[in-house]
C-alpha positions in Angstrom: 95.5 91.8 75.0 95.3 93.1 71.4 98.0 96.0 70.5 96.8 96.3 67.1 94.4 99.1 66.5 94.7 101.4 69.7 94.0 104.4 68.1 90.3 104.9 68.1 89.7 104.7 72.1 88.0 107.4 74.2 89.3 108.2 77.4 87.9 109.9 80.5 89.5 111.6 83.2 88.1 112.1 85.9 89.4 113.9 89.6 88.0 114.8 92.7 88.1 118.4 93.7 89.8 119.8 96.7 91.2 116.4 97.8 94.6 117.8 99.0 92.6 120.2 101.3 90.6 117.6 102.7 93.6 115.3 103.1 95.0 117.9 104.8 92.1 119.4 107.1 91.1 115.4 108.2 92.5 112.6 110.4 93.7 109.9 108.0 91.6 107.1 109.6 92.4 104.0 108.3 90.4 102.2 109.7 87.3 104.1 109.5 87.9 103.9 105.5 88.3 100.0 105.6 85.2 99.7 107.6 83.3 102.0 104.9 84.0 98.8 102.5 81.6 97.0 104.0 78.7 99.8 104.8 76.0 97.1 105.7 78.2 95.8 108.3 78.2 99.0 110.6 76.2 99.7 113.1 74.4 103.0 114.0 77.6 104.3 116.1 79.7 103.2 113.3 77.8 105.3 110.3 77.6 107.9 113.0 81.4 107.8 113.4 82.1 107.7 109.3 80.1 110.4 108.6 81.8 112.9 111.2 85.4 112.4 109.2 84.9 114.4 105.9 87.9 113.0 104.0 86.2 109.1 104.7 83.0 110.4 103.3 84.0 111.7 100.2 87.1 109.3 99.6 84.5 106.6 100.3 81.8 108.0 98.2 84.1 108.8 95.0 85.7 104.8 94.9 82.2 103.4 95.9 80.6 105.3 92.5 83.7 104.9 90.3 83.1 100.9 90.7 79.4 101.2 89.9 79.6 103.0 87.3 82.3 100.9 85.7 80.0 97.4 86.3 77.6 99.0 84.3 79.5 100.2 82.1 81.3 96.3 81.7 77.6 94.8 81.5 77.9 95.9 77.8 80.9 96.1 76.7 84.4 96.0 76.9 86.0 98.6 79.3 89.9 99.4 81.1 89.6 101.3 84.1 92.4 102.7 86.4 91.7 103.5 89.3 94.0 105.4 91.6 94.0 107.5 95.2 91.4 110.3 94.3 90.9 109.7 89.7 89.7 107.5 87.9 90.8 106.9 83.9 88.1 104.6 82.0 88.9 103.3 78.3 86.6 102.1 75.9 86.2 102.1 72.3 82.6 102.6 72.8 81.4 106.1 72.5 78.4 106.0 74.5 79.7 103.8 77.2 82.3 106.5 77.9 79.6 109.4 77.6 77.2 107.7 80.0 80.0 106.9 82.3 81.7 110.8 82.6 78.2 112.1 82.8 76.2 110.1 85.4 79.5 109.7 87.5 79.6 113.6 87.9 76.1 114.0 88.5 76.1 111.1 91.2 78.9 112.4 93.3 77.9 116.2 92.9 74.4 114.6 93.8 76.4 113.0 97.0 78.3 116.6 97.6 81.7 115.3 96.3 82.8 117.6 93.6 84.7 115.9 90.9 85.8 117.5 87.4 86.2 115.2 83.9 88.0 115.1 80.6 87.5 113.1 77.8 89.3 113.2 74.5 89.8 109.7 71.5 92.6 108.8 71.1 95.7 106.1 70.8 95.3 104.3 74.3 97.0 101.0 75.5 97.2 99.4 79.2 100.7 97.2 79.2 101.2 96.1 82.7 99.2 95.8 86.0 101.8 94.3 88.7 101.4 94.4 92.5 104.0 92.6 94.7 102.7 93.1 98.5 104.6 92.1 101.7 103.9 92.3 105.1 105.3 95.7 105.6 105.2 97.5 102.0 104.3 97.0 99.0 105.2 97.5 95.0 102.8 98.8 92.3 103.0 99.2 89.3 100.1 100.4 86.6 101.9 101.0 83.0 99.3 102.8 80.7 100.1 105.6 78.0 98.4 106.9 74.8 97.0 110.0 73.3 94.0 110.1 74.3 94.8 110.3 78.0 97.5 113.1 77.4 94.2 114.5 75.6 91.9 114.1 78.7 94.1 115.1 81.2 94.4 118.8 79.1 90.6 118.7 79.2 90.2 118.4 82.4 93.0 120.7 83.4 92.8 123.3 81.0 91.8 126.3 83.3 87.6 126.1 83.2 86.4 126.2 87.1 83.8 124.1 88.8 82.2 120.3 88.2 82.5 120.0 84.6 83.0 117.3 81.6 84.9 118.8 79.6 85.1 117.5 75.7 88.5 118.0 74.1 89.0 119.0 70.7 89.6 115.6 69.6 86.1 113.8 70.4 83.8 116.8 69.5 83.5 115.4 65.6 82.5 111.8 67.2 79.5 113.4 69.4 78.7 115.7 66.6 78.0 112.6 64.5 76.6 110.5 67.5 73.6 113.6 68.3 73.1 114.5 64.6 69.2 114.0 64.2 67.8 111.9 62.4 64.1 112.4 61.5 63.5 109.2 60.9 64.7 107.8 65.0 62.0 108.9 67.1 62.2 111.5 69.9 62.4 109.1 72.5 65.1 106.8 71.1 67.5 109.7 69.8 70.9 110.0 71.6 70.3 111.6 74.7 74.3 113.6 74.8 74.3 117.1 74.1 77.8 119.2 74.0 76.7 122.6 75.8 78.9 125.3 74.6 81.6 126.9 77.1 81.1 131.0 78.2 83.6 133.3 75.9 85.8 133.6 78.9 86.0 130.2 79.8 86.5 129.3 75.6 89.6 131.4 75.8 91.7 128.5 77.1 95.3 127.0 76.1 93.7 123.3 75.4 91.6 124.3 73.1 88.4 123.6 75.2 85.2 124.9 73.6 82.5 122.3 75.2 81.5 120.6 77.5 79.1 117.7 78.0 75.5 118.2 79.3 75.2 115.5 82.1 72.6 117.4 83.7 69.6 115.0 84.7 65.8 117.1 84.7 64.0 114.2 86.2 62.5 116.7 89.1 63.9 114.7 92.2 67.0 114.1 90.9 67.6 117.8 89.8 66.0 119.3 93.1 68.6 116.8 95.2 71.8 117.8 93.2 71.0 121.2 93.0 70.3 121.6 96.5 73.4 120.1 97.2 75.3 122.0 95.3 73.9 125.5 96.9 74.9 123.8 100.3 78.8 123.0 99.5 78.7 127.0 97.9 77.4 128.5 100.8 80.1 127.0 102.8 82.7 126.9 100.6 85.4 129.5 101.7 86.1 132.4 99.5 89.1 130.9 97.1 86.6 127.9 96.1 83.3 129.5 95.8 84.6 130.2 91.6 84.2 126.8 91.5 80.5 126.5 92.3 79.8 130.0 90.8 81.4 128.3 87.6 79.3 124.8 88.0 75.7 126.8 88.7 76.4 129.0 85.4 77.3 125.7 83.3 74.1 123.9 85.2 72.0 127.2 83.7 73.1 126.8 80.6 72.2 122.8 80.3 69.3 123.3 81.6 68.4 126.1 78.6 69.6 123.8 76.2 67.4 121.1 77.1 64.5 123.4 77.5 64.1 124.9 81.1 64.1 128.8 81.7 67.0 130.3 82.7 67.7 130.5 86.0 67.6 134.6 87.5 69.6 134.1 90.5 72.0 131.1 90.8 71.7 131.1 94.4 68.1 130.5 94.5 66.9 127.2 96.0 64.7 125.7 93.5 65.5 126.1 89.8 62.7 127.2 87.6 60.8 124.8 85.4 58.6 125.2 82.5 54.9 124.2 82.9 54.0 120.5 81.0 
């Protein structure tokens, strides 16, 4: 591995929300989790089964996404990810591999109803050591990674701001702000499609220095319509101390969805967003 130049590497964080609840509320079903490994092996009883344990859904769901998002994002490029019990970090010196990767992994999963919330910051980055020493009855792991820029994502994605966001730190927002400049001379279609959608005041008002986050919202009708819906469902039965969290992700949703041309939406609890006539 070259230790060189680790200094200009973006970074993304990225967690599951509510996982300690789950964990909690669900039967730890080991076996029903190994079985969701191989999905094409279970019968109808067997889905049937997996689907009635909420923590095996979701758990399932969240590593099953992480690792397609990260062959795609390998098919291109050079990528580190570390994966670990309910987060993923993903490294990359490439800006729009990490862009794509924060934004269609949180639209997937809040698509699938597994909320997750992201980071991502540049950086210094460096993975030393990956070590695993398994015996019949236990086991020793050890991941050794470090760097700036995953101090940087972590206060991102931590900093306070509710609901199923990517949140850009401080440190990356000069990088997109050269990647979306325009350029009238790249045509509409082949511009870069990122866009960093400004936080509310309150939400700006926030110890990491948070001001944006990134527009990962996806307007392709069926696509919208499924996530949307999805995320009205996990609001409505939310219970009372989560339901800032969806409150938070419909008003970010709004605004994207102004930025990249739609009306606003009057009532966030409607069922259908509004769309403009084409």
């Amino acid at each position: 591995m070259d230790f060189t130049n680790q200094e200009d590497e973006i970074v993304v964080f990225a967690d599951m929300l509510g996982f300690a609840a789950l964990t909690e509320e669900n039967h730890l079903d080991v076996a029903g989790l190994v079985s969701g490994e191989r999905i094409l092996a279970l019968d109808l009883e067997g889905i049937l089964q997996r689907r009635k344990n909420p923590l095996n859904v979701a758990f399932s769901s969240f590593h099953f996404a992480v690792r397609s998002q990260i062959e795609l994002a390998s098919m291109s490029g050079s990528v580190t990810a570390i994966t670990f019990s309910d987060s993923v970090f993903f490294a990359t010196k490439d800006l729009e591999a990490a862009l794509r990767f924060a934004s269609e992994l949180t639209f997937s999963l809040l698509s699938q109803g597994v909320p997750v919330r992201a980071g991502i910051a540049s950086g210094s980055f460096a993975a030393l050591r990956f070590r695993s020493d398994i015996l019949k009855d236990g086991g020793d792991h050890a991941t050794q990674f470090l760097g700036t820029a995953v101090v940087r994502a972590c206060k991102a994605e931590s900093c306070g701001v509710k609901g199923m966001r990517v949140l850009i730190h401080p440190s990356l927002e000069p990088l997109i702000q050269v990647a979306i400049q325009p350029d009238p001379s790249i045509p509409l279609d082949k511009r870069a499609p990122w866009l960093m959608t400004e936080l509310s005041q309150v939400e700006r008002a926030n110890d990491s220095r948070v001001r944006y986050e990134l527009n990962y919202w996806d307007l392709k009708p069926g696509s919208e319509r499924a996530a949307w819906h999805k995320l009205q469902k996990m609001w409505a039965s939310a219970p009372e101390f989560a339901k800032i969290h969806y409150s938070s992700t419909a008003s970010a949703i709004d605004r994207m969805r102004v930025q990249k041309g739609e009306p606003p939406i009057d009532k966030l609890t409607r069922r259908t967003p509004p769309r403009n006539r084409r």
